[in-house]
N, C-alpha and C positions, 0 to 999 in steps of 0.2 A: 843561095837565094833563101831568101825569109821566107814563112809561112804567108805571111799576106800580100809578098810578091808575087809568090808561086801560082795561089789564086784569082790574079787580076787585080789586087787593089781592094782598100776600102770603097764604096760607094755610099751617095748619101739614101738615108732612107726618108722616104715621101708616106707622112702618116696618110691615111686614108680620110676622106672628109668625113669626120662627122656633122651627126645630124644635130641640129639645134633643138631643146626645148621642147618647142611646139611641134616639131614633127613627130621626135616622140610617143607627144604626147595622145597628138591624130592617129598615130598606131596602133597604143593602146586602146585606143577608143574602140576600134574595129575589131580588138583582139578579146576585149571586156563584151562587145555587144555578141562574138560566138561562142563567150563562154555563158552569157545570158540565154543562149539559145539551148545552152544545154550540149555544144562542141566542145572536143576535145580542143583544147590550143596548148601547142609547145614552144618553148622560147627557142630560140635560134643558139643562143651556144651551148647551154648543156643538155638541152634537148628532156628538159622537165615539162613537167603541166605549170603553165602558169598559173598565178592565183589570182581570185575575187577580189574585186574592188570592192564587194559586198559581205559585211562578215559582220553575226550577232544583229543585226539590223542597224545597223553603221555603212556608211558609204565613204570610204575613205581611196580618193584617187592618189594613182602616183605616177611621178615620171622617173622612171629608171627604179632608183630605191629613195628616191624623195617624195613625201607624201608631198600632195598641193596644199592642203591645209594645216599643215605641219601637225601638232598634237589633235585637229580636232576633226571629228566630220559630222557628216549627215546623219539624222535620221531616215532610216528608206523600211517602208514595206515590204512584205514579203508579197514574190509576185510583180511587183510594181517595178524590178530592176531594169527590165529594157526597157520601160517609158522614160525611165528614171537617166538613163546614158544614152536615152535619142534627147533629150531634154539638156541634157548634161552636155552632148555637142554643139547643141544650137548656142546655145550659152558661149563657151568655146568659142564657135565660129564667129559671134559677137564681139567678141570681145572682153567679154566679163572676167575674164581668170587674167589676164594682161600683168596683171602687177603679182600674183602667187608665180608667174609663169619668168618672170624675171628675177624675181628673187632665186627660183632656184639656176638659173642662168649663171645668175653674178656667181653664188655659191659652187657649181659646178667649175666656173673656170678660176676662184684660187684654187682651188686642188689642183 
């Protein structure tokens, strides 16, 4: 008897759903407003501090490890970072990133 007899067989393997995009992106959002707060937040698989959307006075978002604005971003205040990412989802929630937010879509799924 083979090895992958002995075991039961191949079976098929069922990726897991991933999340699209914008869910993402709504997560980060939540995870960037308790780092604004001044919270600790750790990423789920290696279990690091994530990082600031806010660095140098630059507002650069990202989904995953794709910035939304690809080379460029905001200027932001210091201080100003939660008004700046409750203002930031309303926009979001608008609709105004739609076309940053499929770009990196397409580009996500040739990989």
């Amino acid at each position: 008897m083979s090895f992958i007899q002995q075991y039961g067989g191949l079976k098929e393997i069922k990726s897991s759903k991933k999340r699209d995009s914008k869910d993402l992106l709504k997560i980060a959002i939540e995870k960037q407003k308790k780092l604004a707060k001044g919270e600790s937040v750790f990423g789920a698989k290696k279990g690091t501090q994530i990082r600031s959307w806010f660095k140098n006075g630059l507002f650069a978002p990202t989904i995953g490890i794709n910035k939304l604005f690809g080379t460029q971003a905001i200027e932001c205040k210091s201080g100003s970072e939660l008004k700046m990412l409750e203002d930031f989802e309303k926009a979001f929630n608008a609709g105004e990133f739609d076309k940053e937010i499929s770009a990196i879509q397409s580009k996500k799924k040739k990989k």
